[in-house]
Residue, then its C-alpha position, 0 to 999 in steps of 0.5 A: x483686642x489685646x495690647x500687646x506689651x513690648x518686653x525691652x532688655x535690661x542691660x545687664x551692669x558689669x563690675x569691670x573689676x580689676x585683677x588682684x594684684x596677688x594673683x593665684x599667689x594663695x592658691x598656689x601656696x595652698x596646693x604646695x602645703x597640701x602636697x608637701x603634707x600628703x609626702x608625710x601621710x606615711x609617717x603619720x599612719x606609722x606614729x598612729x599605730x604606735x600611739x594605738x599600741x602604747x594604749x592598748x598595751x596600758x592596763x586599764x587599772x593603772x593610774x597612767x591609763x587615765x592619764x593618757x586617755x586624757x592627753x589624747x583627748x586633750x591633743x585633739x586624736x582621740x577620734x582615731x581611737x575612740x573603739x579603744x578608749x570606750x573599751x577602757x573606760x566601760x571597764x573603768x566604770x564597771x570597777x569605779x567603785x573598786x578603783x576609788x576605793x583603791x585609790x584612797x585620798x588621790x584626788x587627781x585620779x579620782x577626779x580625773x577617773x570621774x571626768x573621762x567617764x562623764x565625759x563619754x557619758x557614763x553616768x559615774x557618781x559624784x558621791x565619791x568626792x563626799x569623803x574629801x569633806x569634813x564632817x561639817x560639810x566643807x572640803x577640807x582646806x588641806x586639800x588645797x596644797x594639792x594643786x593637780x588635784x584641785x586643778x582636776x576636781x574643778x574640771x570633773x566639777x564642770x561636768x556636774x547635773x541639776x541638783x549634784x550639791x557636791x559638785x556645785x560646792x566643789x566647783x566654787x570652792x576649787x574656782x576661788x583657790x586657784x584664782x587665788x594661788x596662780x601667782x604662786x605657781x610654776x609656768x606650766x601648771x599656772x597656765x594650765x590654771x588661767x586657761x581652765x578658768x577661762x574655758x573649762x574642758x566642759x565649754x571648749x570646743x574639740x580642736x580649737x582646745x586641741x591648739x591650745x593644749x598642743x603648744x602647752x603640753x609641749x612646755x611640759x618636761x615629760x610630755x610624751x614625745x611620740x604623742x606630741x609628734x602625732x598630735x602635730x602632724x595630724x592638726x596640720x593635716x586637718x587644717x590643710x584639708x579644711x582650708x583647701x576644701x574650703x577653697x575649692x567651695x568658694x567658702x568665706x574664712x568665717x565658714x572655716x574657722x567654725x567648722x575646723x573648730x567644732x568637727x574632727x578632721x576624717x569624720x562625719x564628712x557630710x555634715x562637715x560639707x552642710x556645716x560649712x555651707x550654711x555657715x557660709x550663707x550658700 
């Protein structure tokens, strides 16, 4: 015959913790900024479709085209018109020969042309810089009073592949100028400058970059007011969406700031949801 084992309960422990002394203070803060957000919804559809219409009514062959592709990348809301700028810049590629040679000895646009192209995966050539090198092989020393320029070609340098020499020489010759002429100066182009030699556009991650360069494009004189304004209101929509979904999931704050940082507010949802969650060891 079989002994038969008795089964005796484990009691069960219980914590018996105490209630938060802050109560549903932050949840309740929480709720109050989304539903003051969502009053402004309006006006940022309305300042979406003006920024939408300043872009498309901007001719693809002028200077300030790339200018403002960049800045809306930059601002972090590209994301709403990514039909619009890949449009742009297929015939920016398809004429870059054309506009370089266009553009002579402009070393910002050129380098700038160079970098959004790159940047969405066109596959622009870097033969392009060999004309700003003297025929010894070394960029031309000249070109370092070009600060916007030098500034612009160490970021199109970043986006350089295995065995591009030119890129390779123009990244360090740009790296050790700059570094040495920060404190000579003005505010907004030497913090441009120290923060492109931190992190580069290339290594920078969509909307922590965007936060850093909403409150530098605002020091700027001529920064676009409307684009400011945008750029702004959407941040904040993105980040009082994340943090109230992410309390509705019970989801640690590490879990947040990684996935606000790595992934554009309205897209990709499922995959901000399993990001997030795995992040959060759920």
């Amino acid at each position: 015959m079989e002994d038969v084992v008795e089964k005796v309960p484990v009691p069960r422990r219980f914590a018996n913790y105490h209630p938060s002394v802050w109560g549903d203070h932050f949840l309740a803060y929480a709720s109050q900024h989304k539903e003051k957000f969502f009053e402004g919804e309006g006006e940022l559809q309305r300042l979406r479709e003006e920024v939408r219409k300043m872009l498309t009514e901007t001719p693809d062959e002028f200077p300030g085209k790339l200018d403002m592709i960049d800045t809306i990348q930059r601002l972090g809301v590209s994301y709403h018109f990514e039909s619009e700028i890949e449009a742009s810049l297929q015939k920016i590629f398809d004429a870059y020969h054309e506009l370089n040679h266009k553009d002579g000895n402009d070393l910002y646009t050129i380098a700038l042309r160079f970098r959004l192209l790159r940047q969405k995966g066109f596959h622009a050539s870097c033969d392009v810089f060999n004309k700003f090198k003297t025929p010894k092989g070394d960029f031309k020393e000249s070109l370092a009073s070009d600060m916007r320029g030098m500034l612009s070609l160490y970021e199109a340098a970043n986006f350089g592949l295995h065995g591009e020499k030119v890129l390779d020489e123009a990244l360090k010759f740009t790296s050790d100028n700059l570094e040495s002429l920060v404190p000579y100066l003005s505010n907004f182009l030497a913090a441009q400058v120290v923060q492109a030699l931190k992190l580069p556009i290339q290594k920078t991650l969509t909307r922590l970059g965007a936060r850093q360069y909403i409150s530098l494009y605002q020091q700027h004189e001529s920064h676009d007011k409307l684009l400011l304004k945008f750029a702004k209101l959407d941040f904040n929509k993105g980040c009082c969406c994340s943090m109230f979904s992410s309390q509705r999931r019970g989801v640690e704050s590490k879990a947040y700031g990684k996935e606000s940082g790595t992934l554009q507010p309205d897209m990709y949802g499922s995959r901000r949801v399993i990001f997030t969650k795995v992040s959060g060891d759920l």
